[in-house]
Backbone as ProteinMPNN parsed JSONL, in Angstrom:
{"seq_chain_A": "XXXXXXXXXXXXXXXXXXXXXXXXXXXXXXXXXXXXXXXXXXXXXXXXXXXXXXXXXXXXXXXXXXXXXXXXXXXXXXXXXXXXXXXXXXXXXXXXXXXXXXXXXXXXXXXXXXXXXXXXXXXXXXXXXXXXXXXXXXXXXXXXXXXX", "coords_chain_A": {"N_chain_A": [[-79.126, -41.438, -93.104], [-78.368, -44.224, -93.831], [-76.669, -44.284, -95.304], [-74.261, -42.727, -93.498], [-73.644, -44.728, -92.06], [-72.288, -46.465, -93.605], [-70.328, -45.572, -94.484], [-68.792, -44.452, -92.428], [-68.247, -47.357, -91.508], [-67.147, -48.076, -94.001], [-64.527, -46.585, -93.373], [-63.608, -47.15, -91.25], [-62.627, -49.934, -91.779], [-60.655, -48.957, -93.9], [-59.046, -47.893, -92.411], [-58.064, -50.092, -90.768], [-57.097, -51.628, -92.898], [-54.947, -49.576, -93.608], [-53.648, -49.757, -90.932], [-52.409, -52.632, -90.575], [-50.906, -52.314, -93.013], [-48.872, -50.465, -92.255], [-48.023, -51.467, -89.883], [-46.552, -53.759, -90.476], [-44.179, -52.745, -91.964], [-40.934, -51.788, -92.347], [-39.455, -49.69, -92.533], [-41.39, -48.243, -90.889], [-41.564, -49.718, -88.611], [-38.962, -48.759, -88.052], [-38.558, -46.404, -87.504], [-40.765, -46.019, -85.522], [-39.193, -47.543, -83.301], [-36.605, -45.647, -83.104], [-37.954, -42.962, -82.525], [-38.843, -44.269, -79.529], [-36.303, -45.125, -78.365], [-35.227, -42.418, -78.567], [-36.94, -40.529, -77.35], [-36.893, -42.068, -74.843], [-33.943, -41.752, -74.172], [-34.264, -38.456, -73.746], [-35.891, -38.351, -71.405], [-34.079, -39.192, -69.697], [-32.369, -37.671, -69.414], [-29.972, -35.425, -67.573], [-30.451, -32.981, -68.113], [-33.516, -32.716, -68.683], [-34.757, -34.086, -66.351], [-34.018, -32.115, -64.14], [-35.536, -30.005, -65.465], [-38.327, -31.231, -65.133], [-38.527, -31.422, -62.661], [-40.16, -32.302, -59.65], [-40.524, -29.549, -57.272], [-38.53, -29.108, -54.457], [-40.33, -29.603, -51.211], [-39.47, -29.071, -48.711], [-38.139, -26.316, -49.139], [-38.382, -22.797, -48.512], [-39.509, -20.22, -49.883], [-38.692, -16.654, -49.993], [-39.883, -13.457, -50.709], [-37.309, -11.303, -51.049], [-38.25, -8.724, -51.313], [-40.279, -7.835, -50.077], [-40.201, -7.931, -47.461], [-39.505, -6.473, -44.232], [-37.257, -5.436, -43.611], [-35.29, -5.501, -45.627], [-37.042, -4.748, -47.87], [-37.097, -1.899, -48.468], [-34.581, -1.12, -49.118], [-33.791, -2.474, -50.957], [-35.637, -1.238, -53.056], [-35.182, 1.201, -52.996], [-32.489, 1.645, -54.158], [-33.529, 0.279, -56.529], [-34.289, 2.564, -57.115], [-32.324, 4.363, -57.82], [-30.291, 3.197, -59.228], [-30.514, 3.286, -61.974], [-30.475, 5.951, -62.759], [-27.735, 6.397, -61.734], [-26.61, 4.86, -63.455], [-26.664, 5.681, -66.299], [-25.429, 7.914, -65.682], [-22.782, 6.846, -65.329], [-22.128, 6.438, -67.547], [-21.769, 8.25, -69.06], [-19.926, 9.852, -68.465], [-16.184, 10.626, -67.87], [-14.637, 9.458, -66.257], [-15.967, 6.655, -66.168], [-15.471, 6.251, -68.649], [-13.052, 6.367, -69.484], [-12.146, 3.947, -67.219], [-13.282, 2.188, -68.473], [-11.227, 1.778, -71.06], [-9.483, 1.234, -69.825], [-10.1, -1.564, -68.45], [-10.368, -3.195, -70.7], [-8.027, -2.806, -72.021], [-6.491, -4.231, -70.004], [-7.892, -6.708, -70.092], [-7.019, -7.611, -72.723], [-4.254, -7.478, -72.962], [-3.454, -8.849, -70.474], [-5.635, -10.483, -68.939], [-6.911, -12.378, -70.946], [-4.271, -13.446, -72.472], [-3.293, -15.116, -70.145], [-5.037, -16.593, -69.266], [-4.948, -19.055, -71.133], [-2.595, -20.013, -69.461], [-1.314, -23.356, -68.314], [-0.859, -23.114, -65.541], [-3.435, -21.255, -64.766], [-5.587, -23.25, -65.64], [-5.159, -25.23, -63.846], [-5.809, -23.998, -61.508], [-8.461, -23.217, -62.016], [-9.29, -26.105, -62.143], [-8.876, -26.951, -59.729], [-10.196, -25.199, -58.306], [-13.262, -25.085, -58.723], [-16.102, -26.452, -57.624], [-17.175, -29.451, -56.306], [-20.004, -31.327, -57.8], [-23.096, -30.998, -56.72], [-24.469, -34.023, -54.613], [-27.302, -36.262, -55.812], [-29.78, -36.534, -53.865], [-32.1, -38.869, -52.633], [-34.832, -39.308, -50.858], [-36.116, -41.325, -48.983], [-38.968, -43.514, -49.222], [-42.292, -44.156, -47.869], [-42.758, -46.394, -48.084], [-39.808, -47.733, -48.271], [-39.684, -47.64, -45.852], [-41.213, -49.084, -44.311], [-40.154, -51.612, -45.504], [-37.669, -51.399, -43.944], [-37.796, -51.732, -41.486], [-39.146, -54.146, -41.9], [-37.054, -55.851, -41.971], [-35.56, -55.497, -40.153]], "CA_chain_A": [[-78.516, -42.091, -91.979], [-77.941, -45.194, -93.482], [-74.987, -43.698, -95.505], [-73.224, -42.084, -92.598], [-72.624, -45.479, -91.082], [-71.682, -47.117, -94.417], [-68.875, -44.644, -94.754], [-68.515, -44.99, -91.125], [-67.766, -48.69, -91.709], [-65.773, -47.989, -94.996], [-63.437, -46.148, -93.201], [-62.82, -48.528, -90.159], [-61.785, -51.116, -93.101], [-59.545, -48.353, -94.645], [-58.182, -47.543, -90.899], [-57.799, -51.209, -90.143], [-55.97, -51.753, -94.084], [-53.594, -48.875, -93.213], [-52.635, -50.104, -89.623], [-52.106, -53.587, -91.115], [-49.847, -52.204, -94.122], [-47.627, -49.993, -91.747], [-47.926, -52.776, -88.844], [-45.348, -54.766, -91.082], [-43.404, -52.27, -92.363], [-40.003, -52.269, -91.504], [-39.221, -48.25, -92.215], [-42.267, -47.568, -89.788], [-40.964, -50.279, -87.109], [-37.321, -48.565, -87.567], [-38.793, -45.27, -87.107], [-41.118, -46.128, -84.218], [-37.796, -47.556, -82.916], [-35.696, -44.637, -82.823], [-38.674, -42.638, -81.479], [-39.017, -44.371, -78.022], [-35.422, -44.402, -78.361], [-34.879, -40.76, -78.325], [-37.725, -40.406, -75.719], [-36.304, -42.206, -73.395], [-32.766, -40.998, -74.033], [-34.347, -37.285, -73.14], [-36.276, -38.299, -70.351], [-33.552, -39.743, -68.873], [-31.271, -37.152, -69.5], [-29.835, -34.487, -66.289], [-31.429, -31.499, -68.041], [-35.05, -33.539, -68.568], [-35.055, -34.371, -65.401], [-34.207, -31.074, -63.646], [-36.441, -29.074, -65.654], [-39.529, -31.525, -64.518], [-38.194, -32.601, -61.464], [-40.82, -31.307, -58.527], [-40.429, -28.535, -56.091], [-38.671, -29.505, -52.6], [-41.348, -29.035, -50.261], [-39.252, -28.269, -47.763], [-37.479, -25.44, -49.371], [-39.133, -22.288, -48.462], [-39.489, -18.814, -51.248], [-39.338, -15.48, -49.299], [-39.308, -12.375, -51.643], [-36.798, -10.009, -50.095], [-38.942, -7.312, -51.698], [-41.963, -7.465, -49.029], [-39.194, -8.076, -45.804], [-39.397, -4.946, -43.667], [-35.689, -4.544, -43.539], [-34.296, -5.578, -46.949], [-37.184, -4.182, -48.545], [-36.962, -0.565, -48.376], [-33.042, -0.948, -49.384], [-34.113, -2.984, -52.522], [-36.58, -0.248, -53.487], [-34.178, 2.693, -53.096], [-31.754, 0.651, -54.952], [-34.117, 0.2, -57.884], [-34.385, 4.044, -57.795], [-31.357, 4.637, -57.94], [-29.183, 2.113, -60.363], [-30.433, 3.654, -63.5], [-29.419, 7.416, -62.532], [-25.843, 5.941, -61.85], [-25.474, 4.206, -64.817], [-26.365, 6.785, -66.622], [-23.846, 8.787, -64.821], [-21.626, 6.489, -65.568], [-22.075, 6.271, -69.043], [-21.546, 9.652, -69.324], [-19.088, 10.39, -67.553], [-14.925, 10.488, -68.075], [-13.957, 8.316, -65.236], [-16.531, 5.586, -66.862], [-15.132, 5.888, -70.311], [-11.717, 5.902, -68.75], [-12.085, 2.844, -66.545], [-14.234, 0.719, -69.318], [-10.554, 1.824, -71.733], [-8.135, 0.543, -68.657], [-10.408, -3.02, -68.394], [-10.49, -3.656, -72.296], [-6.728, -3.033, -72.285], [-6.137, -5.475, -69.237], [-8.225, -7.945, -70.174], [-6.711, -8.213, -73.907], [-2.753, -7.807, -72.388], [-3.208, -9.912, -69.256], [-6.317, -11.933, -68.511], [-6.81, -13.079, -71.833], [-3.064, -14.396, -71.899], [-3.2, -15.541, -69.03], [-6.097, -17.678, -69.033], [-4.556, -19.988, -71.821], [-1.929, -20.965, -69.028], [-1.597, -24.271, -67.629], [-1.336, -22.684, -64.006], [-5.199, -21.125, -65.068], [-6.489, -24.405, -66.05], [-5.214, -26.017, -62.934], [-6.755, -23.078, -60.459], [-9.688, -23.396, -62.499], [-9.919, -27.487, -61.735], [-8.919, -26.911, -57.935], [-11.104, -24.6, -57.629], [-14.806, -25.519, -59.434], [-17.157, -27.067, -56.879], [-18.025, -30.767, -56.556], [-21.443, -31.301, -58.406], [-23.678, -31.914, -55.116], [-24.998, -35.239, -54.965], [-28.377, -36.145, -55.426], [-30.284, -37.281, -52.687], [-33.092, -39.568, -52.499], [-35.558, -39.697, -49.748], [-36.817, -42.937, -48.764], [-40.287, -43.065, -49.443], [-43.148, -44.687, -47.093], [-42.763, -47.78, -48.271], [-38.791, -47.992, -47.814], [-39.241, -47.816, -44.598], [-41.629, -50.446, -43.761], [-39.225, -53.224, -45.616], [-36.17, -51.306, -43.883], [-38.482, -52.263, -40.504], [-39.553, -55.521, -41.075], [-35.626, -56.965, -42.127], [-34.633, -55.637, -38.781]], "C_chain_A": [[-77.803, -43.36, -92.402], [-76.506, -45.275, -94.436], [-74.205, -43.265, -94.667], [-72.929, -43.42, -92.114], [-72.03, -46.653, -92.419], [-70.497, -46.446, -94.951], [-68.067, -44.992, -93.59], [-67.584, -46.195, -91.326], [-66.435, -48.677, -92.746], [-64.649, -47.524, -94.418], [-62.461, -46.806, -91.64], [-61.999, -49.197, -90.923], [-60.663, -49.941, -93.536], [-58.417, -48.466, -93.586], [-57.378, -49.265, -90.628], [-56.202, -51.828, -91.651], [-54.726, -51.089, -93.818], [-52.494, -49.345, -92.487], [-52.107, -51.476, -90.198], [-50.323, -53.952, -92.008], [-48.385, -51.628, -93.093], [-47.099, -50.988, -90.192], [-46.453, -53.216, -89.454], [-44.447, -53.95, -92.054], [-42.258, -51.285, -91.585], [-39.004, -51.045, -91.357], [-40.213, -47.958, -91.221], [-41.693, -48.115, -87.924], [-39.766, -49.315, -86.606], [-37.572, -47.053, -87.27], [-39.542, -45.466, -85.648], [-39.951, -46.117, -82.894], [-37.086, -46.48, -82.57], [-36.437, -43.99, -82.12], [-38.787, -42.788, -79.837], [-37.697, -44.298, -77.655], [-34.935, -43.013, -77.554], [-35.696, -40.315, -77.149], [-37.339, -40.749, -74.456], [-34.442, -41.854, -72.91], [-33.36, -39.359, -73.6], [-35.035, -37.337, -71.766], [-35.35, -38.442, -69.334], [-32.225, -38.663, -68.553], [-31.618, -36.276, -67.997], [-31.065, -33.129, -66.699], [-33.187, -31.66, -68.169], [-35.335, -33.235, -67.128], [-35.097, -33.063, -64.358], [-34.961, -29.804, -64.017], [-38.098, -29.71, -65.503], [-39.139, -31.961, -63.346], [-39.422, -31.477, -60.201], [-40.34, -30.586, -57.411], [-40.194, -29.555, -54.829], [-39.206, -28.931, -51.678], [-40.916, -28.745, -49.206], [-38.321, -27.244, -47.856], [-38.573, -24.286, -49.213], [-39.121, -20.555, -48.967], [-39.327, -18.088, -50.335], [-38.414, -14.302, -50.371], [-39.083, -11.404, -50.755], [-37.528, -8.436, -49.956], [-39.899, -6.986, -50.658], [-41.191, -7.737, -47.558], [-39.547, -6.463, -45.307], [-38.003, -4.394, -43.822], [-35.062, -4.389, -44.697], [-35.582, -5.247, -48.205], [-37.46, -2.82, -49.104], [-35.822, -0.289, -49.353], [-33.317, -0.956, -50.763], [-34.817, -2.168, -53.261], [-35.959, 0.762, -53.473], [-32.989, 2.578, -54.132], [-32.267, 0.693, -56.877], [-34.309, 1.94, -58.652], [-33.624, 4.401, -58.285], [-30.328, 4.444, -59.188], [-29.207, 2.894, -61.792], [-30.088, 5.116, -63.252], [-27.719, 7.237, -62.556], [-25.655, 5.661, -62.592], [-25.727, 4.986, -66.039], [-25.516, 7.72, -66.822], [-23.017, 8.653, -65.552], [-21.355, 6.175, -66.724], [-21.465, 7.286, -69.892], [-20.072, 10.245, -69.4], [-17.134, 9.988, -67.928], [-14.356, 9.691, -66.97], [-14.834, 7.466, -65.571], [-15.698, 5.346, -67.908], [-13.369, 5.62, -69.75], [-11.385, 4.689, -68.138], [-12.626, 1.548, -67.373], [-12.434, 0.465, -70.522], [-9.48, 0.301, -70.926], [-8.716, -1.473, -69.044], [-10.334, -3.723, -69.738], [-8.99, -3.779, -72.115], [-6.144, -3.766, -71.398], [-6.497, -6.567, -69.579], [-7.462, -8.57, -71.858], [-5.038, -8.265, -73.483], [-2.488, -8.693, -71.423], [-3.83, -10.981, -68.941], [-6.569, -12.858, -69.649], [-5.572, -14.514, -72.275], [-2.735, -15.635, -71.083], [-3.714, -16.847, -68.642], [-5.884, -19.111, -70.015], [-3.213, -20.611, -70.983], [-2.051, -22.121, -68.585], [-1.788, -23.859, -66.156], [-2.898, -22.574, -63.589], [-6.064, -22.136, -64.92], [-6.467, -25.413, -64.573], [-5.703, -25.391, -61.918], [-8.092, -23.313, -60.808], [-10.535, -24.916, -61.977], [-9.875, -27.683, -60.712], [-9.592, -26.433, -57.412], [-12.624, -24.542, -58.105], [-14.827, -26.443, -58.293], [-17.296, -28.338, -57.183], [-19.516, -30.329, -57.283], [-22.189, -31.814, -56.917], [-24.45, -33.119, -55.638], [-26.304, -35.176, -55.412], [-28.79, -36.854, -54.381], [-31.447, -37.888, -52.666], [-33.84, -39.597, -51.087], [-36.332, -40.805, -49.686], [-38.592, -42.679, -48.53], [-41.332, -44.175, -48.04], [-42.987, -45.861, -46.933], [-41.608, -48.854, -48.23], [-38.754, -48.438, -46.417], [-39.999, -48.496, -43.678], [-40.884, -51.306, -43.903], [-38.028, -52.669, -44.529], [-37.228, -51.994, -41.638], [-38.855, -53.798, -40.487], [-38.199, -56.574, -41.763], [-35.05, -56.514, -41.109], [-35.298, -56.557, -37.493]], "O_chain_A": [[-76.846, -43.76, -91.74], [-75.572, -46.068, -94.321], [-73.054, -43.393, -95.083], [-71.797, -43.454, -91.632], [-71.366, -47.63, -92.072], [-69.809, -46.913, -95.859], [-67.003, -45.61, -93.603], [-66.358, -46.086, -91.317], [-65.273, -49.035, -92.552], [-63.609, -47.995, -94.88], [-61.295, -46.851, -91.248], [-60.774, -49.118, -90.821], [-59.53, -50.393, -93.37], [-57.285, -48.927, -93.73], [-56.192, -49.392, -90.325], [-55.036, -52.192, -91.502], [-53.641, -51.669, -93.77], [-51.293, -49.451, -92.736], [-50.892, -51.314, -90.314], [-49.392, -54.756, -91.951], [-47.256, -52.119, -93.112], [-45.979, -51.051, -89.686], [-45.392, -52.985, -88.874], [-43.967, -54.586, -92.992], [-42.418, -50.442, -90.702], [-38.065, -51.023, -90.561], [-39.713, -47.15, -90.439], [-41.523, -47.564, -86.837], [-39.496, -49.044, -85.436], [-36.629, -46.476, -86.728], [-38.936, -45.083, -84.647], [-39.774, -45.31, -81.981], [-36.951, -46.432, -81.347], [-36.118, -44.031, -80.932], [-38.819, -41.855, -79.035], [-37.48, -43.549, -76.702], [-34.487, -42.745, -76.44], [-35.209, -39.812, -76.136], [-37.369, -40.139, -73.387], [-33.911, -41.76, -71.804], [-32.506, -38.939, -72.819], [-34.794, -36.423, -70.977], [-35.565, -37.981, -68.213], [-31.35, -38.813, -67.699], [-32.686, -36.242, -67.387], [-31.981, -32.589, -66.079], [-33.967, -30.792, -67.777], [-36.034, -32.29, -66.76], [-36.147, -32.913, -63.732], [-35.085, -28.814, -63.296], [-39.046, -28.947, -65.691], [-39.525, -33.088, -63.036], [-39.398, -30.255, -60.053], [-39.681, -31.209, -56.578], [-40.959, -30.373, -54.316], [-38.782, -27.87, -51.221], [-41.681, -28.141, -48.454], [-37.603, -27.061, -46.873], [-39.68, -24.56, -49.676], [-38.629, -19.746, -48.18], [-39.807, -18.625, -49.337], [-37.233, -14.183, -50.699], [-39.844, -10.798, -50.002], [-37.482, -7.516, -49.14], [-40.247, -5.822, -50.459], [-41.896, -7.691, -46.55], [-39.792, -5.512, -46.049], [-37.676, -3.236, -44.083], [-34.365, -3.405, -44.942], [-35.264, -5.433, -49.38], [-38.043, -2.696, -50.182], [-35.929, 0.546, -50.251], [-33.215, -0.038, -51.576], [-34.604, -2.386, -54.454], [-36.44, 1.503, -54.331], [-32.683, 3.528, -54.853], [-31.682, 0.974, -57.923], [-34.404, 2.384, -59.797], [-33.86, 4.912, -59.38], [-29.763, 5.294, -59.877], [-28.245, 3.082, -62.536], [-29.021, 5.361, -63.816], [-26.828, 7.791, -63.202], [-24.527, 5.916, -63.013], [-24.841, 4.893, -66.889], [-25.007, 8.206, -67.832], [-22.452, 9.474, -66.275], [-20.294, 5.602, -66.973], [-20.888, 7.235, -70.978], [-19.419, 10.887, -70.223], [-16.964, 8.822, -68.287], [-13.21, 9.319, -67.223], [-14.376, 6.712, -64.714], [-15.208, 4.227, -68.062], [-12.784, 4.538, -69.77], [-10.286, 4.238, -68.461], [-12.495, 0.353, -67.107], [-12.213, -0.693, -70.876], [-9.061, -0.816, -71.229], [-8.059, -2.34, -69.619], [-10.232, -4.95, -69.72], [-8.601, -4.945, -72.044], [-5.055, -4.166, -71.809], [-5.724, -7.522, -69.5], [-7.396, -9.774, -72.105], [-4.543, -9.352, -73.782], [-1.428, -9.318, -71.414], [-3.333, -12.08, -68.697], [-6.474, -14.067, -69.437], [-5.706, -15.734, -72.369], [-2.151, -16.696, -71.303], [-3.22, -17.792, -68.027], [-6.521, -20.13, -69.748], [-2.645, -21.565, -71.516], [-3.233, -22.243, -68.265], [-2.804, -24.228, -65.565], [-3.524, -23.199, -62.733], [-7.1, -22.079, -64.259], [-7.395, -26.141, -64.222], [-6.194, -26.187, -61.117], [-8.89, -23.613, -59.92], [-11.702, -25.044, -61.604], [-10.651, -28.531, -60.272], [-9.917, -26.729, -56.262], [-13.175, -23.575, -57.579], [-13.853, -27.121, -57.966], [-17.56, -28.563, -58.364], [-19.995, -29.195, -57.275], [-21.866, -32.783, -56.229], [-24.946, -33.233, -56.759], [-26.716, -34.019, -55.494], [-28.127, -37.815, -53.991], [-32.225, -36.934, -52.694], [-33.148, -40.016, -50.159], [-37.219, -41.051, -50.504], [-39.19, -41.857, -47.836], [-40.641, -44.934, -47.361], [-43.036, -46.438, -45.846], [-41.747, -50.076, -48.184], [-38.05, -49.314, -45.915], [-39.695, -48.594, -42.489], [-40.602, -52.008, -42.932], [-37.308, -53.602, -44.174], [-36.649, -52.793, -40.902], [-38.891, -54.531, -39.498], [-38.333, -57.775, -41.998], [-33.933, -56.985, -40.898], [-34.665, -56.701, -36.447]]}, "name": "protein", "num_of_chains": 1, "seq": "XXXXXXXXXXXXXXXXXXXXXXXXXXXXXXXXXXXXXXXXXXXXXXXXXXXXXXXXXXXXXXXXXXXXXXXXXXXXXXXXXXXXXXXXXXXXXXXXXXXXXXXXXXXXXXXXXXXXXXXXXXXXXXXXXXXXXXXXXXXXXXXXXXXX"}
């Protein structure tokens, strides 16, 4: 026993020597440094934030699959899709129509899409980013109460 705590001890002192040595060293500071750094550059980032950001509780799930009306459809649907494409894999009006779209898209849309006209339909027509919205929390709305 009375070796386990004299090792014990020895190795506090080693622990305490270590932290000491890298305490004041000025590759460990400049690494620590960049560390919180980079941490808080990802926390802060859009995609951080929207892949922890919590569930809006007043958004509410419903799987179409268990609906009475839209889930019958969806289930006949699922029967179905892979027989057709099948089909259509098969089939001479598939292989025909997959020829036609390869040879449009490399004569026309391809072309096409390097116009300036393209680029400016493209920027007229992409969506605002929706805002975000903040909800005022409990405690907003006591101060927003007692400055009126």
């Amino acid at each position: 026993m009375a070796g386990e705590s004299e090792s014990a001890g020895s190795i506090d002192t080693v622990g305490e020597k270590i932290s000491e040595i890298t305490d004041g060293s000025r590759i460990i500071r400049t690494g620590r440094a960049m560390a919180t750094r980079t941490t808080s550059l990802i926390q802060e980032s859009y995609c951080y934030r929207w892949l922890t950001k919590e569930p809006d509780p007043d958004v509410i799930v419903i799987d179409l699959r268990e609906t009475y009306t839209v889930g019958p459809f969806i289930t006949l649907l699922d029967k179905i899709i892979p027989h057709v494409e099948r089909a259509w894999q098969h089939s001479r009006v598939g292989a025909i129509t997959t020829n036609v779209y390869e040879q449009l898209n490399e004569t026309v849309f391809e072309p096409l899409s390097e116009t300036r006209g393209y680029e400016l339909a493209v920027a007229v027509l992409t969506p605002p980013e929706p805002p975000e919205e903040e909800q005022p929390s409990a405690d907003d709305a006591t101060s927003d109460d007692e400055t009126a």
